[in-house]
ROFIKE-441723 format. One record per residue: x, z, y of N, C-alpha, C, O in turn. Coordinates in steps of 0.2 Angstrom, whole numbers, plus 2048, in hexadecimal, padded with zeros to 3 digits. Atoms other than C-alpha are relative to their C-alpha. Layout:
BEGIN
> X	Z	Y	X	Z	Y	X	Z	Y	X	Z	Y
...
***
This chain:
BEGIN
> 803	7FB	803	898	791	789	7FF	806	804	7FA	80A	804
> 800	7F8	7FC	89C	7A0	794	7FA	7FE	806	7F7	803	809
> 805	800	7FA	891	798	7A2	7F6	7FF	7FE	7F1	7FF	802
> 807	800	804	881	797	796	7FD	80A	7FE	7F8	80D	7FE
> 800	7F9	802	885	7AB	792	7FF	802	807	7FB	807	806
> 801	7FD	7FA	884	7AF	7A5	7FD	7FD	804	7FE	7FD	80A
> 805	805	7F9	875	7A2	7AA	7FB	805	7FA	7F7	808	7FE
> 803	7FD	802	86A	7AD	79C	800	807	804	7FC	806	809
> 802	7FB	7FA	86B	7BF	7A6	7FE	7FD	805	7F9	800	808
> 802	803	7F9	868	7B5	7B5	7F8	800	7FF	7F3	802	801
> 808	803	801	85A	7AD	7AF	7FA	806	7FE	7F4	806	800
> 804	7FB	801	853	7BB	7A7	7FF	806	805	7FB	80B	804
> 801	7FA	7F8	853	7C7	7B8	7FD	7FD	805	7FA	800	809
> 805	803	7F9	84C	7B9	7C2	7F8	800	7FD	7F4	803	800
> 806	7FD	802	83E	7B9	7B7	7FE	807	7FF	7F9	807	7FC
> 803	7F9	7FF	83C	7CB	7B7	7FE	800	806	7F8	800	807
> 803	7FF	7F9	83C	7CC	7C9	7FA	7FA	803	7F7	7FA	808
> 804	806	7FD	830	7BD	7C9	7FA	804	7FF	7F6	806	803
> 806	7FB	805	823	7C8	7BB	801	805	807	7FF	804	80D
> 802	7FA	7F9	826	7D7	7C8	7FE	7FE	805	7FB	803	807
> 805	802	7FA	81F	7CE	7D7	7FB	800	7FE	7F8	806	7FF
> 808	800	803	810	7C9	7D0	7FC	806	7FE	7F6	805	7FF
> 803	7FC	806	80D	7D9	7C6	7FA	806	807	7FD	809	80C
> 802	7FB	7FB	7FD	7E4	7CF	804	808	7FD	807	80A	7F8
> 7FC	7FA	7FF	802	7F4	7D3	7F8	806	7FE	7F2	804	7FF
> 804	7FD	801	7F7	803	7CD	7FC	802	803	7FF	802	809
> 805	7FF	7FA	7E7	807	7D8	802	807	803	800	809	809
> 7FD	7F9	7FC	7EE	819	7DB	803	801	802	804	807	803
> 7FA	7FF	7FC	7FC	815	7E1	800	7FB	806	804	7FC	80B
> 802	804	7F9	7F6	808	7EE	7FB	803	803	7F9	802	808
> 806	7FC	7FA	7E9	813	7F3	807	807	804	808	808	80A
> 7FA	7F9	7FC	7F8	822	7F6	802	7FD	806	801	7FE	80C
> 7FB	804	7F9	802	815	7FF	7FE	7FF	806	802	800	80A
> 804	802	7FC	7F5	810	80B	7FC	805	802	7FA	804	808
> 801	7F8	7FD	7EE	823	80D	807	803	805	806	805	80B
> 7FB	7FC	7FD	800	828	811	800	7FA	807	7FF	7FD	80D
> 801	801	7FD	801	81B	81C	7FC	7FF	806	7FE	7FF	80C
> 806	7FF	7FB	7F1	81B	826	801	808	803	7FF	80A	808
> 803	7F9	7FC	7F3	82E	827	807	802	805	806	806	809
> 7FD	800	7FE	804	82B	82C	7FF	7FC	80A	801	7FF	80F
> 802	802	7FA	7FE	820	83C	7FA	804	803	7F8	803	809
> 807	7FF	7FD	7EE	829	840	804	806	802	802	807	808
> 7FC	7FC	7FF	7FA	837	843	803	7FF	808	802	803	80D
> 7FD	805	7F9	802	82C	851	7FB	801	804	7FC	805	808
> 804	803	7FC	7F2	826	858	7FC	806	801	7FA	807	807
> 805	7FC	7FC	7E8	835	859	801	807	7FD	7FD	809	7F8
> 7FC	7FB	804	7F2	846	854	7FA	807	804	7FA	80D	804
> 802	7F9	7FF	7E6	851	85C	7F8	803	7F7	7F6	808	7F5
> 805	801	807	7DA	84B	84D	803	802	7F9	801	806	7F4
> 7FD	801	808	7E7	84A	83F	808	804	803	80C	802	807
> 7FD	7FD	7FE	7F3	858	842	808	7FD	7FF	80C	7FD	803
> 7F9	802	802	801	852	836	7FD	7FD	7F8	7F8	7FF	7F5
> 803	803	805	801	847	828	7FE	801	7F9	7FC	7FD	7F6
> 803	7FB	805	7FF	853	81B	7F9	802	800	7F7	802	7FB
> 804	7FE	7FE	7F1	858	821	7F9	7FB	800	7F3	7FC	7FE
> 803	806	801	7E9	847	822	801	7FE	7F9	7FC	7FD	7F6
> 802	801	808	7ED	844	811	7FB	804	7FC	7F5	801	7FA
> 805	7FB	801	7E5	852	80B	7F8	801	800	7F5	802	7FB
> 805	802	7FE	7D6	84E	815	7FE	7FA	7FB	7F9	7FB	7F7
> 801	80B	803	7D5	83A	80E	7FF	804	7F8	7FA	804	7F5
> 802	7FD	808	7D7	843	7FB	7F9	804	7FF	7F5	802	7FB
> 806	7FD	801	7C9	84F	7FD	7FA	7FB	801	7F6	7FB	7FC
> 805	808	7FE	7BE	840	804	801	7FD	7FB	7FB	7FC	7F8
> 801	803	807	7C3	838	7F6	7FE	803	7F8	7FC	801	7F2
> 803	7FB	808	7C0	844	7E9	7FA	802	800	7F7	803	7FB
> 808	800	7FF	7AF	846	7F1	7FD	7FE	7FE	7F8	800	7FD
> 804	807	803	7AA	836	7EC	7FF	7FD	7FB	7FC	7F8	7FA
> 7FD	7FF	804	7B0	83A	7DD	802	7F7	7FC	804	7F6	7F6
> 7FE	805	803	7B2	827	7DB	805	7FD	804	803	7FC	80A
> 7FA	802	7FD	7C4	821	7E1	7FE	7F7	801	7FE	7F5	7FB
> 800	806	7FE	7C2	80E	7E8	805	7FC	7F9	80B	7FE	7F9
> 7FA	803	805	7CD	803	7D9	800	7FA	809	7FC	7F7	80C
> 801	807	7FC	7D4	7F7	7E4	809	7FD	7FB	80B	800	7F6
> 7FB	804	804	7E4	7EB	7DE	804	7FA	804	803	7F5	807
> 7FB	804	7FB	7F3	7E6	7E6	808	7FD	7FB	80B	7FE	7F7
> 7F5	7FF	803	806	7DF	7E2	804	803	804	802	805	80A
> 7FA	7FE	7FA	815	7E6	7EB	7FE	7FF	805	7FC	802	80A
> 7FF	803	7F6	815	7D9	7F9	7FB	800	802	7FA	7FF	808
> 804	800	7FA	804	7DB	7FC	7FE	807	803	7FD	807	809
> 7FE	7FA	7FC	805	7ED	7FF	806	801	805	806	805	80A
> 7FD	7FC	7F9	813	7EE	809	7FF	7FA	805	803	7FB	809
> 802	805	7FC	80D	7E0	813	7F8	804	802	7F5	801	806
> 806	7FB	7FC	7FD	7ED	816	803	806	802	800	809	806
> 7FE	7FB	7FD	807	7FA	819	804	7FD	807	804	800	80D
> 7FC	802	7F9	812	7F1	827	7FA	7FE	804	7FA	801	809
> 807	803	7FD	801	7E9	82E	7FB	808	801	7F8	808	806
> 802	7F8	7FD	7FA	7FF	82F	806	803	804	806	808	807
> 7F9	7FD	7FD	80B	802	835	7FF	7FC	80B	7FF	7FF	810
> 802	803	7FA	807	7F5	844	7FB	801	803	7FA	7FE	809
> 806	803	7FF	7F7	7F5	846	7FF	805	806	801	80B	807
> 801	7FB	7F8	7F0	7FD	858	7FB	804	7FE	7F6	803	7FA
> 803	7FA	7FF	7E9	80C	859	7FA	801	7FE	7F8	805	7F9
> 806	802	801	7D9	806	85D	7FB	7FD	7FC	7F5	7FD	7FB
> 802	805	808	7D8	7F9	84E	7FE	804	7FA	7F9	803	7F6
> 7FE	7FE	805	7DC	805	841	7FB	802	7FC	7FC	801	7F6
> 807	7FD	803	7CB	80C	83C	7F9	7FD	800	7F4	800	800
> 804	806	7FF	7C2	7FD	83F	7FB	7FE	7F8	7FD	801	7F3
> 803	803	806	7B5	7F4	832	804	7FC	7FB	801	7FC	7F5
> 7FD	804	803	7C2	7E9	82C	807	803	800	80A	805	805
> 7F8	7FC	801	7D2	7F1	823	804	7FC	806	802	7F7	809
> 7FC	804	7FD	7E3	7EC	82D	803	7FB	7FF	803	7F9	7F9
> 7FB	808	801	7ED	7DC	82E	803	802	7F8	809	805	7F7
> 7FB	805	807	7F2	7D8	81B	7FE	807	7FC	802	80A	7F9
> 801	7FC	805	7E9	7E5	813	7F9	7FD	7FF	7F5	802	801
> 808	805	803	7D8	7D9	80D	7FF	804	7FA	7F9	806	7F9
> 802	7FF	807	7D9	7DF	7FC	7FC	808	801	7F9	809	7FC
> 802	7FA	7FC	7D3	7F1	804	7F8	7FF	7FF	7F5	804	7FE
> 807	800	7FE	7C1	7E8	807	7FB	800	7F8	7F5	800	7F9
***
């Protein structure tokens, strides 16, 4: 009986954490994430452009509020941080390409 009592929490947390994979993440928070990031690397790659990355945010927001329509885009977890590690790697030169970075598709 006692191992029926402590296979229910079990069970019940493996399916949460299952539902939490899967679950998309809000679009304005996967756009932050992927601003801070890119404004993060563009810093690296070309600091005479982007002083610090406050500054770049700042920028990417105004630009965005310009347009006054923000992109909905729709991510889970792992596919954001697997686009941010893919902006985190990606070269220099790639970075502002036509096509988002490695593992950031959902972007296009």
């Amino acid at each position: 009986m006692r191992s029926k009592i402590l296979f229910l929490p079990l069970a019940f947390l493996a399916l949460t954490l299952i539902g939490a994979c899967g679950k998309k993440l809000p679009s304005e928070q996967v756009l932050e994430s992927v601003v801070g990031a890119m404004c993060k690397k563009l810093v690296t790659c070309q600091p005479s452009a982007m002083p610090n990355e406050e500054f770049c945010q700042s920028a990417m927001k105004v630009a965005l509020e310009k347009g006054k329509k923000l992109p909905k885009v729709s991510a889970t977890q792992e596919q954001l941080d697997t686009c941010l590690k893919g902006i985190a790697d990606a070269e220099c030169g790639n970075l502002l390409g036509k096509e988002p970075p490695k593992g950031c598709g959902f972007l296009k």
